[in-house]
Each structure stands twice: as structure tokens, then as C-alpha cells.
C-alpha positions in Angstrom: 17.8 -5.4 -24.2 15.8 -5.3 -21.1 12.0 -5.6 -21.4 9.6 -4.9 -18.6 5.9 -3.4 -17.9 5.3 -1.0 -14.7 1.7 -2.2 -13.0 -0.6 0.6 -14.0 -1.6 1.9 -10.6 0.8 1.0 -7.1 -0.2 1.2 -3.6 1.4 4.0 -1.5 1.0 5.1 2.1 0.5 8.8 2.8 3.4 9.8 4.9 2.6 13.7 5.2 -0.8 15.9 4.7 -1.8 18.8 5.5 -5.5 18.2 7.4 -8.7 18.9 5.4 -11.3 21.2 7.2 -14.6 19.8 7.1 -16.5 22.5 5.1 -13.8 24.1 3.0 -15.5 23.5 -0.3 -19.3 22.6 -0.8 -18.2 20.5 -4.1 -15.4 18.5 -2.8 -11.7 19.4 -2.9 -8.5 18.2 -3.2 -5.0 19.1 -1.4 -1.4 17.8 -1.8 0.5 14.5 0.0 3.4 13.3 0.0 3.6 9.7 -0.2 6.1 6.9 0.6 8.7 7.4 -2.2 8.5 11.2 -1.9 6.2 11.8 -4.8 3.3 14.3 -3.7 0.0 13.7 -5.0 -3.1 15.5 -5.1 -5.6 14.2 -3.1 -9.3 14.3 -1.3 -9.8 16.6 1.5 -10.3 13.2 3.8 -7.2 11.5 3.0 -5.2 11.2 6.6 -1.8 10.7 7.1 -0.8 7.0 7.3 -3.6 6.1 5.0 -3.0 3.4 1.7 -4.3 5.0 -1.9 -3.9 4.0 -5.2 -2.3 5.8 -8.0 -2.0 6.0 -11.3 1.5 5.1 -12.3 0.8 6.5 -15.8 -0.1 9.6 -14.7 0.6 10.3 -11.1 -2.9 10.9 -10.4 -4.5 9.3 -7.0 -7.7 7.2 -8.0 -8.8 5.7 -4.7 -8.1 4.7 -1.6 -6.4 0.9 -0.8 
């Protein structure tokens, strides 16, 4: 038997985002990435391409940026 614990959040580098218009939402907003494994993530509007976040590896969520 094998035993072993993931971290709970990993480091990632956005590889592909669509851009965020300044303005689109008065509240925030969010829009998908795709990140170095291929995952895509839903993230802020200013999240740029080439960018380091953090995610939740329990849920897949982004929480901040790296």
C-alpha cells in the first residue's frame, strides 16, 4: 500500500487567457485559463497570460495569485 498527501493548493502558470476588458463588470468578474497541466480554471478578469496563481488542489478553484 502506497500512502501519500497532495499539497492543498499548487502553483501553476497561466499558459492561455482570453484578455479581460477593463469595465466589463462593475462588481468584478471572472473568465476561464488554461494553466500549465491543461486544467482550465476560472479566474479574475486581470489575470494575464504567463502569470503564477495558486489553486486549490481540493477543489480546482484559483485563490490568488503566486
Amino acid at each position: 500500500v502506497i500512502d501519500f498527501e497532495l499539497p492543498i493548493t499548487v502553483k501553476l502558470t497561466v499558459v492561455e487567457v482570453d484578455p479581460g476588458v477593463k469595465g466589463d463588470t462593475a462588481q468584478g468578474g471572472s473568465k476561464p485559463a488554461t494553466v500549465d497541466t491543461g486544467a482550465v480554471v476560472t479566474v479574475p478578469l486581470f489575470i494575464e497570460r504567463g502569470q503564477e496563481i495558486m489553486v486549490d488542489t481540493r477543489t480546482g478553484q484559483y485563490m490568488s495569485r503566486a
